[in-house]
C-alpha positions as CSV (number, residue, x, y, z in Angstrom):
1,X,40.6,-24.5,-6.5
2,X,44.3,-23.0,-5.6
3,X,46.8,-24.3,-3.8
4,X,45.8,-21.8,-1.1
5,X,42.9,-23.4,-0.1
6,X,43.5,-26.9,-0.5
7,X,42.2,-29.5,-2.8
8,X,38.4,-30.2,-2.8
9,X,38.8,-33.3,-0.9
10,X,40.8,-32.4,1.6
11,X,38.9,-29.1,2.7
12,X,35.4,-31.4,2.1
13,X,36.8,-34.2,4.9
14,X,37.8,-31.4,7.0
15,X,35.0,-29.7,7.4
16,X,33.0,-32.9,7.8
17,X,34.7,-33.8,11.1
18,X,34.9,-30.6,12.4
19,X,30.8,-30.5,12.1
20,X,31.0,-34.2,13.2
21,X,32.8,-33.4,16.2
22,X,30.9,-29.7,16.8
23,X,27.9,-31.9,17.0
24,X,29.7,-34.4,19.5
25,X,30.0,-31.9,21.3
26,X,27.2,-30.0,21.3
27,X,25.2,-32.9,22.6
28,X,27.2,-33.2,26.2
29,X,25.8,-31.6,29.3
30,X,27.3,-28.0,29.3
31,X,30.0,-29.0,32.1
32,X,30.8,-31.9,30.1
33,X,31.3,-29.9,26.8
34,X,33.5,-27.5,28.6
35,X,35.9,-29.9,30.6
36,X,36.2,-32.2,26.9
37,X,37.2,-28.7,24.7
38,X,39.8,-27.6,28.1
39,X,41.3,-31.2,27.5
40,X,41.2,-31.1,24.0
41,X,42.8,-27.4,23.9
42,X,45.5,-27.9,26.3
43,X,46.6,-31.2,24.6
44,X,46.6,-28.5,21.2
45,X,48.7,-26.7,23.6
46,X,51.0,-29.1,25.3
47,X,54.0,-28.3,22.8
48,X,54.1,-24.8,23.6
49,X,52.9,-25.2,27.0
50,X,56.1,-27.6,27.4
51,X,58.3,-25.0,25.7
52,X,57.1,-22.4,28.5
53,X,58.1,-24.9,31.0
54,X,61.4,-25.4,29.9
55,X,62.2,-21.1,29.7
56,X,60.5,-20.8,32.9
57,X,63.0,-23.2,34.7
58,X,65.8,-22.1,33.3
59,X,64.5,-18.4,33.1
60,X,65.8,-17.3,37.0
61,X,69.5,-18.3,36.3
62,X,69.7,-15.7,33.8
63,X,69.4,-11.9,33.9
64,X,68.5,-11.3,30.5
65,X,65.8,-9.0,29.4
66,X,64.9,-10.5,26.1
67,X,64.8,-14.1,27.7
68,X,62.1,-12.5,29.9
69,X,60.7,-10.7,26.8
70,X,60.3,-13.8,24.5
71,X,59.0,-16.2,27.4
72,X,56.3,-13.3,27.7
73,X,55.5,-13.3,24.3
74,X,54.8,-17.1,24.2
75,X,53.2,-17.2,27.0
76,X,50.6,-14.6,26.7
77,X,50.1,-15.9,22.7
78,X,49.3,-19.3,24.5
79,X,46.7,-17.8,27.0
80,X,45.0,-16.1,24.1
81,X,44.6,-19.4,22.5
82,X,43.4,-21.3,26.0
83,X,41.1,-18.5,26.6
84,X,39.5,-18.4,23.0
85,X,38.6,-22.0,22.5
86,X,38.2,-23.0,26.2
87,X,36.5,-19.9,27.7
88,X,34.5,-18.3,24.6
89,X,30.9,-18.9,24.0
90,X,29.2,-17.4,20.7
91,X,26.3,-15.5,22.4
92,X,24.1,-15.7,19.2
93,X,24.1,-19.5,19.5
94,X,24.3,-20.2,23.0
95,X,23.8,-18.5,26.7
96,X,26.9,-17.5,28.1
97,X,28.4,-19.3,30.7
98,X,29.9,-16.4,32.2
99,X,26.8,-14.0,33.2
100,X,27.1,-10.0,33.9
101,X,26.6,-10.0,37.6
102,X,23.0,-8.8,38.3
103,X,22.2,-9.5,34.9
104,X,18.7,-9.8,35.7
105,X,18.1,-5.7,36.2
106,X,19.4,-4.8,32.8
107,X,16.3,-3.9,30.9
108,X,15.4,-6.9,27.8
109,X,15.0,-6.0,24.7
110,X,11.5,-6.9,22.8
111,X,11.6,-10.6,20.6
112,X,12.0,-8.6,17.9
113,X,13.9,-5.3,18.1
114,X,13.3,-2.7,15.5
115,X,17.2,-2.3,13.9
116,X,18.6,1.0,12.3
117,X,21.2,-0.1,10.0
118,X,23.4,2.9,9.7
119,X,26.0,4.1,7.1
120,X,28.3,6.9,6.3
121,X,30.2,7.1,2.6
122,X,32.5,9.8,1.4
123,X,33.4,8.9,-2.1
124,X,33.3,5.0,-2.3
125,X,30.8,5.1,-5.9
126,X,32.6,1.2,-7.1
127,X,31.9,0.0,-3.7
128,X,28.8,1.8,-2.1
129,X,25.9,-0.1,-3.6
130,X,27.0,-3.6,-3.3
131,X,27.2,-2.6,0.7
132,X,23.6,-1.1,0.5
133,X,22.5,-3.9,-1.4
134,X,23.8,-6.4,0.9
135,X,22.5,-4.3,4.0
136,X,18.9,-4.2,2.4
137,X,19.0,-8.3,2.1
138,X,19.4,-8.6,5.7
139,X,16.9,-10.8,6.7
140,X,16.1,-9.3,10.2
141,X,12.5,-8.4,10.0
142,X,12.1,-4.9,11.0
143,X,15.0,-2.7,9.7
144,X,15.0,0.5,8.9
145,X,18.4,1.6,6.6
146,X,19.9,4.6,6.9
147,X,22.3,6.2,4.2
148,X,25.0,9.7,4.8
149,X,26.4,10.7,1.6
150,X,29.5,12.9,3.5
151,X,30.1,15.3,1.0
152,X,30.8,12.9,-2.3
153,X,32.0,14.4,-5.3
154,X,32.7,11.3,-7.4
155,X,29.0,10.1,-8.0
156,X,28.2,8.0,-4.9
157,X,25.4,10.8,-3.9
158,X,23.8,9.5,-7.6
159,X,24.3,6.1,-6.7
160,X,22.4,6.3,-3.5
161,X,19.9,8.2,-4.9
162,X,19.1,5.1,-7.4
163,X,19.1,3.1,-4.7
164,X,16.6,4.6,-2.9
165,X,14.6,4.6,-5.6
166,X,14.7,0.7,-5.5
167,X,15.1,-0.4,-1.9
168,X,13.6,0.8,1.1
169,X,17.2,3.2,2.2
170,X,16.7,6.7,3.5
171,X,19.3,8.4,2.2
172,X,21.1,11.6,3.9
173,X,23.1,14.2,1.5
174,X,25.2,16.6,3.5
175,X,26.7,19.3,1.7
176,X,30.0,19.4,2.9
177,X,32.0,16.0,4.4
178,X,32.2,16.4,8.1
179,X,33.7,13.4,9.0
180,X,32.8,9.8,9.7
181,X,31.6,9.9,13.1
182,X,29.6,13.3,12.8
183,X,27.9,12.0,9.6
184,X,26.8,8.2,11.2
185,X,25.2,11.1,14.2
186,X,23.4,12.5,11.4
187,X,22.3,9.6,10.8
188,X,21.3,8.5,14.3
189,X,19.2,11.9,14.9
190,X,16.6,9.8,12.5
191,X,17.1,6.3,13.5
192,X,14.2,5.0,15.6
193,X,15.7,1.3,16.5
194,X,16.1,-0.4,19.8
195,X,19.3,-1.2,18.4
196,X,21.9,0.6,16.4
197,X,24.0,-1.2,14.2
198,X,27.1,0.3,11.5
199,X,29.0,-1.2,8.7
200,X,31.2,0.5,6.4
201,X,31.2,1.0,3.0
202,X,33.8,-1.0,1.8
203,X,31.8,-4.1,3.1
204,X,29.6,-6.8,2.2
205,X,27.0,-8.2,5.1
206,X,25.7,-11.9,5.1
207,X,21.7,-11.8,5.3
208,X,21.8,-13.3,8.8
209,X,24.3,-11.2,10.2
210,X,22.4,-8.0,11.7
211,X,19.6,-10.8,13.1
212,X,22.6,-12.7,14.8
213,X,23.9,-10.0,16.6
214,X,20.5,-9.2,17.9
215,X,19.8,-12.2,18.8
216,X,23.2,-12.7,21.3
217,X,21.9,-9.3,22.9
218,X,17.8,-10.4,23.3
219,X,19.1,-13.6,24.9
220,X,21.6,-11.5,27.1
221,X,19.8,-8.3,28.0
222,X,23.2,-7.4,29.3
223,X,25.1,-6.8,26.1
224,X,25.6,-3.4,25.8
225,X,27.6,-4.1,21.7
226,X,28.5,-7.1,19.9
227,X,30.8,-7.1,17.2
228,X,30.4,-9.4,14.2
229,X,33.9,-11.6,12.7
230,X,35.2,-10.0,9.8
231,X,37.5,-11.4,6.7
232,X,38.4,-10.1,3.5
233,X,36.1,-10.0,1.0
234,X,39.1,-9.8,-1.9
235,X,41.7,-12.5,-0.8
236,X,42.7,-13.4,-4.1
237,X,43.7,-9.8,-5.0
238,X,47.4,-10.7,-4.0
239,X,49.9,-11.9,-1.3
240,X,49.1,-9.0,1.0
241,X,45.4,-9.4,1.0
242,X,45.9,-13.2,1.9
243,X,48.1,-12.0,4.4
244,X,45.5,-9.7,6.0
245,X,42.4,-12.7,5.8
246,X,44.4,-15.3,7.5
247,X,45.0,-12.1,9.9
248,X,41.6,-10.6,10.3
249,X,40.8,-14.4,10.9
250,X,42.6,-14.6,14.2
251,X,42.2,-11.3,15.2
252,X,38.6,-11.5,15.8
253,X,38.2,-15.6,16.5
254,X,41.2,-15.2,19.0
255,X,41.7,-12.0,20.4
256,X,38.1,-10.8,20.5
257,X,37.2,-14.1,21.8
258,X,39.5,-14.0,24.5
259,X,37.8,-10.6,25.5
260,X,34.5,-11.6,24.8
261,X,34.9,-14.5,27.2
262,X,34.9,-11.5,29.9
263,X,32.8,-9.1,28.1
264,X,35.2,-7.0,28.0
265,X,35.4,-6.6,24.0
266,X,37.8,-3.3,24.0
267,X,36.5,-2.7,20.0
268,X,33.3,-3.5,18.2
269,X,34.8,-3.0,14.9
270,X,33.3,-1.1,12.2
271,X,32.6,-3.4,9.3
272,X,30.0,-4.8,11.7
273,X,29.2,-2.7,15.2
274,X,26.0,-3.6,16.8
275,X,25.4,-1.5,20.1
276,X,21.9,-0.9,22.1
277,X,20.6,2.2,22.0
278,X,20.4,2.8,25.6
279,X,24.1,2.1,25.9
280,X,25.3,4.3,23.2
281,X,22.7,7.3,22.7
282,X,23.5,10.1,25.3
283,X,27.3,9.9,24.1
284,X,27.0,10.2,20.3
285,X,27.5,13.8,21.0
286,X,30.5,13.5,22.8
287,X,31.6,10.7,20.0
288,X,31.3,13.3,17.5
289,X,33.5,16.1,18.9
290,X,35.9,14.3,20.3
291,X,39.2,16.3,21.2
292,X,42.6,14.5,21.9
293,X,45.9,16.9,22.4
294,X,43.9,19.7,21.8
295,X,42.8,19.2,18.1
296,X,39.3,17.9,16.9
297,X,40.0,14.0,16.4
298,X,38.3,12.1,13.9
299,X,40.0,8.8,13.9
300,X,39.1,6.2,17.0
301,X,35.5,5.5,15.6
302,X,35.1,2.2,16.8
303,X,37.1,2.4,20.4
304,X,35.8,4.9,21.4
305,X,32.5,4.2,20.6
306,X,33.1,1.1,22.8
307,X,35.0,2.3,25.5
308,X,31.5,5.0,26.4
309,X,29.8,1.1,26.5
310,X,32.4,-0.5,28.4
311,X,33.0,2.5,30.6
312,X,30.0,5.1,31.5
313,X,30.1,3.5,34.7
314,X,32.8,5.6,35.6
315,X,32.7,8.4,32.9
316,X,29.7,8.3,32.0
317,X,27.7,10.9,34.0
318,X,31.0,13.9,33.8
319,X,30.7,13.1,29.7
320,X,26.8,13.5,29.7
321,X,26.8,16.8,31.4
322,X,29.5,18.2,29.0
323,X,27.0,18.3,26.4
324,X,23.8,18.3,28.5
325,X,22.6,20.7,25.8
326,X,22.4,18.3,23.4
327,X,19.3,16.4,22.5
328,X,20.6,12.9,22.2
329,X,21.1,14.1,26.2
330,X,18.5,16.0,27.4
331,X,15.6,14.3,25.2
332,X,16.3,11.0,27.4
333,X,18.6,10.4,30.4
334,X,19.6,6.8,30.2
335,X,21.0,5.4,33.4
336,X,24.9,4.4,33.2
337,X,25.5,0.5,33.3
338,X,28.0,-1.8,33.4
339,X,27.4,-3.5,30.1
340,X,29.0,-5.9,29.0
341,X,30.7,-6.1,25.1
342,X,30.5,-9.1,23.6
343,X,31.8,-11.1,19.9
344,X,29.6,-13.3,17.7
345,X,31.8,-15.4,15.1
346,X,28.5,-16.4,13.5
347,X,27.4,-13.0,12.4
348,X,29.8,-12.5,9.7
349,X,31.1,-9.4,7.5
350,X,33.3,-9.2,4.6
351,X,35.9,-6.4,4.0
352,X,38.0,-4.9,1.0
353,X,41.3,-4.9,2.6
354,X,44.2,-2.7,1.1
355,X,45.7,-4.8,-2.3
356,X,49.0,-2.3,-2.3
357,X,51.6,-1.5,0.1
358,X,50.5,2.3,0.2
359,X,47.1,2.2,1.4
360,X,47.6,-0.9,3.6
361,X,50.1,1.9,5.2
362,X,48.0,4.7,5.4
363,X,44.6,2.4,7.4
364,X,47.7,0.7,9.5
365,X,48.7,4.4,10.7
366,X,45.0,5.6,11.2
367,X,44.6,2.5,13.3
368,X,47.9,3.3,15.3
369,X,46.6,7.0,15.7
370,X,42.9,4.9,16.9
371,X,44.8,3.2,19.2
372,X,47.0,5.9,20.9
373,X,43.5,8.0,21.3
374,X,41.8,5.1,23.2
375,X,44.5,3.8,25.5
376,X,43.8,7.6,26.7
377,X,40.4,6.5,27.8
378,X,39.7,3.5,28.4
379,X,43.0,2.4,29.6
380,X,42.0,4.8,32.3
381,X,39.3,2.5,33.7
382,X,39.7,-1.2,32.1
383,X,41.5,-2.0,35.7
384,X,37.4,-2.0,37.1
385,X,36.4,-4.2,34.6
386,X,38.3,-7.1,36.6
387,X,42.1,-8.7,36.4
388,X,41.8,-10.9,33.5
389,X,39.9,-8.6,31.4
390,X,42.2,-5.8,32.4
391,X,45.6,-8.2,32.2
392,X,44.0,-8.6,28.2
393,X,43.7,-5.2,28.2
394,X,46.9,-3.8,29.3
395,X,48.8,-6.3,28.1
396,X,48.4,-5.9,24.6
397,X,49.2,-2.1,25.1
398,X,52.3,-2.7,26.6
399,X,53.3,-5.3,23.8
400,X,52.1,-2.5,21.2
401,X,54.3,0.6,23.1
402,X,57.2,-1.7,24.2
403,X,57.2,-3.0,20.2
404,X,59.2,0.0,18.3
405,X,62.0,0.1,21.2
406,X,62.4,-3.7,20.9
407,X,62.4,-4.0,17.0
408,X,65.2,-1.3,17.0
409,X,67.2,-3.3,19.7
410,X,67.0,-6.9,17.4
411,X,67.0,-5.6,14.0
412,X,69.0,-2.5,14.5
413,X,70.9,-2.2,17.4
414,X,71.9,-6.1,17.8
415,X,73.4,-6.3,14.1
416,X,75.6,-2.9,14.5
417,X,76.6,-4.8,17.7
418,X,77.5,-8.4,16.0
419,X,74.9,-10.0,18.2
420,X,73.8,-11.3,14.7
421,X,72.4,-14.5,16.6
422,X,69.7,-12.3,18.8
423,X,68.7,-10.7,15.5
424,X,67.5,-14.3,14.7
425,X,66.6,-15.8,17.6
426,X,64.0,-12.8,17.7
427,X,63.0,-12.9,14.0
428,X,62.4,-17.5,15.3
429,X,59.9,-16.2,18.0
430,X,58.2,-13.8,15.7
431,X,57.6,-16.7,13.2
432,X,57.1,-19.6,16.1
433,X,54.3,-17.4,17.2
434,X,52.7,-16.9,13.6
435,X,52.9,-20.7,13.6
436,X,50.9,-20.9,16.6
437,X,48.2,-18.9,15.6
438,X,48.3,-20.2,11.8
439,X,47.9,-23.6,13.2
440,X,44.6,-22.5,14.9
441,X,43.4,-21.1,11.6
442,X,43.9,-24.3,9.9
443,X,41.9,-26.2,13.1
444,X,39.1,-24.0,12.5
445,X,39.6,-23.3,8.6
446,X,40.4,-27.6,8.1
447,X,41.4,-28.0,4.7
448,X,42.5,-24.1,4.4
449,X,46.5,-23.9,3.3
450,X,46.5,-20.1,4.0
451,X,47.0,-20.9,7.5
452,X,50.8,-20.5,6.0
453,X,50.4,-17.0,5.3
454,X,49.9,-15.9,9.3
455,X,53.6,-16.2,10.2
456,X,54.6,-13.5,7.3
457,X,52.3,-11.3,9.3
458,X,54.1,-11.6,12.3
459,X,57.1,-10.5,10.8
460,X,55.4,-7.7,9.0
461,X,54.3,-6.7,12.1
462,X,57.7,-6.5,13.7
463,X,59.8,-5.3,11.0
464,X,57.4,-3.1,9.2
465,X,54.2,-2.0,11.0
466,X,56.1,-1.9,14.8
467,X,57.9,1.4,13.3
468,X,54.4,3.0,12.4
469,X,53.7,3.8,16.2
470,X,56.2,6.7,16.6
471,X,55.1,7.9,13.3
472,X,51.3,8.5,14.2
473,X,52.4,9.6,17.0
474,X,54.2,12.5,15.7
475,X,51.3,13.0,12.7
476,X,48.2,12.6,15.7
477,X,46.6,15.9,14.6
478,X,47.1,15.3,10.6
479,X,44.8,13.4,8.7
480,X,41.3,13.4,7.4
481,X,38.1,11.1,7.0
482,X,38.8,9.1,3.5
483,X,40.1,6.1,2.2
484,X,42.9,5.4,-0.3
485,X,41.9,3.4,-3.1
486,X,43.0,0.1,-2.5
């Protein structure tokens, strides 16, 4: 084993008393359980908690921005963490504790749902058929498979076609590559399933994943989406894809947890997106031409995908009778809801993440672009979905838009300036809040040493990917549907 992972010992002990106490747990009342994991999580907390205390004191004597700025930093990394592990429930393995309010009226889904298991490939022949393969092991009982070969033209269409000849995939060739959210359409003009689910092609799906995610929304009929918890499938490629793990790690066990908790998951993400049909269906139409600054936009696939769940109580109906022609709208009229989104960490996915600087680049700026598009939408209702859901919400926009301006004023600025010692005292709270969330990695990963790798992507974040912003929003209408080879 590597020195990134720990010796065998170690990471064998660890993992025996985190099941030891998982099951100590587990066997307390529910009320119990909760008020032991609040105790244990704020005692986790009580160094950065008593940090926060000591700013906040001190905090009104002085006038300066970035003391504000930094004690807003920490503190809303330290909610995160005391919402994740003190609030979240796993809604494949448990009933929530938090409940949709008239839960009851949503309509439940059969015991066992028929699943479409949807896909859409444009040139991905080394990667497609491990994907398919591991969609086809899925070990949900009735699943129907659905294939789009976007307009290929390095062999993938051949692939599939073998494929198909082997497994039970339907396989969809379109002539020409209209994009990834038109094609998965395609795709869901045949799919007959109570519930939808995606992946991309770039991913590898455990055999219990799709039935996990099912099974959080047949126990909460009020699920609208769940999105499975994603990590890289090639970790040992090199630094950066460590990097990216340990990040993808947090990413969806902390922040999507933390929204979860509220079911206010802003986006199912694509490597594993499970939505019910009835929440989804009579705006794939309006998914697929999406306009943003007056250009067709094909980026935003997940978001705004969930942001027509977590919103078509208030846009809903306007969005329907745009394309009332259509027949994912006019063949049935699904009422609008208030769904709720929710995140199973049990239903797992892995990903290729980008090995080299250059594509790790090019998906950070699509994802910037993503991000920009949404904020549009559903940061134009997330304020209805309630205060901590939209103090989540918004505050994680602000800390995205606010990001560039501030990098330039610590790395840039403050140097030219000889305030040399703000450069560093920012660059410290970058890397004290990696530590934070690399420490959780390692409580939940015990015996994992890559928990060292998370506070290098906090300072690629600030002194690399922060500057991206500006850039996609300059390049919003450029790009097209493809990926660069990792």
């Amino acid at each position: 084993m590597s020195a990134a992972t720990g010796t065998p010992a170690a990471s064998l002990l660890g993992r025996r008393l985190r099941a030891r106490l998982g099951r100590a747990l587990d066997s307390l009342d529910p009320r119990e359980r909760a008020g032991v994991v609040r105790l244990l999580t704020v005692t986790a907390l009580l160094p950065a908690l008593l940090l926060i205390a000591h700013r906040a004191v001190r905090l009104p004597y002085r006038s300066d921005p970035v003391a504000w700025y930094g004690l807003a930093v920490l503190t809303g990394a330290t909610l995160l963490l005391y919402l994740a592990y003190t609030q979240y429930d796993d809604p494949a393995v448990r009933t929530l504790r938090r409940r949709a309010r008239g839960h009851e009226d949503f309509p439940p889904l059969p015991d066992r749902p028929r699943v479409s298991f949807l896909l859409a490939v444009k040139d991905e022949v080394d990667n497609v058929e491990r994907c398919v393969r591991s969609m086809a092991a899925s070990d949900h009982p009735d699943l129907q498979i659905v294939v789009v070969d976007d307009g290929s033209t390095d062999g993938t269409g051949a692939v599939l076609d073998a494929l198909a000849a082997e497994l039970a995939v339907t396989v969809i060739h379109l002539p020409r590559n209209v994009g990834k959210k038109a094609a998965l359409v395609r795709a869901c003009a045949v799919a007959d399933g109570d519930v939808l689910v995606f992946t991309d092609s770039d991913c590898v799906v455990a055999p219990d994943a799709v039935r996990l995610c099912v099974l959080a929304m047949v126990r909460h009929p009020e699920l609208g989406a769940v999105s499975g918890h994603c990590r890289a499938l090639n970790p040992g490629a090199s630094v950066l894809t460590r990097v990216q793990d340990v990040w993808y790690e947090g990413q969806f066990r902390i922040s999507k947890a933390a929204e979860s908790a509220f079911g206010a998951v802003s986006c199912v993400s694509g490597p594993l997106a499970a939505f019910r049909r009835e929440a989804v269906y009579n705006y794939l139409p309006a998914w697929a031409e999406d306009r943003f600054a007056g250009a067709p936009f094909r980026f935003a696939t997940d978001r705004q995908l969930t942001g027509y769940v977590l919103g078509q109580a208030w846009r809903g109906r306007a969005l329907k009778q745009r394309h009332a022609s259509s027949p994912f709208v006019a063949g049935h009229d699904h009422p609008e809801r208030r769904w709720l989104v929710g995140y199973s960490r049990s239903a797992r996915v892995w990903t290729n993440v980008p090995a080299r600087w250059r594509p790790f680049l090019h998906q950070q700026v699509r994802w910037k672009k993503s991000f920009i598009r949404n904020l549009f939408f559903t940061g134009a209702f997330m304020w209805r979905r309630g205060p901590l859901p939209a103090l989540l919400y918004y505050g994680h926009a602000l800390w995205v838009l606010a990001a560039p301006a501030l990098v330039f004023l610590h790395l840039v600025w403050a140097p030219l300036h000889w305030a040399a010692g703000l450069t560093l005292l920012y660059l410290c709270g970058m890397l004290l809040k990696g530590c934070l969330w690399g420490l959780a990695f390692r409580l939940d990963n015990p015996g994992d040493r890559r928990w060292r790798y998370r506070p290098l992507m906090s300072l690629l974040s600030c002194c690399v990917l922060a500057w991206l912003l500006p850039y996609a929003a300059f390049t919003l209408r450029r790009g097209i549907w493809t990926r660069t080879p990792a």
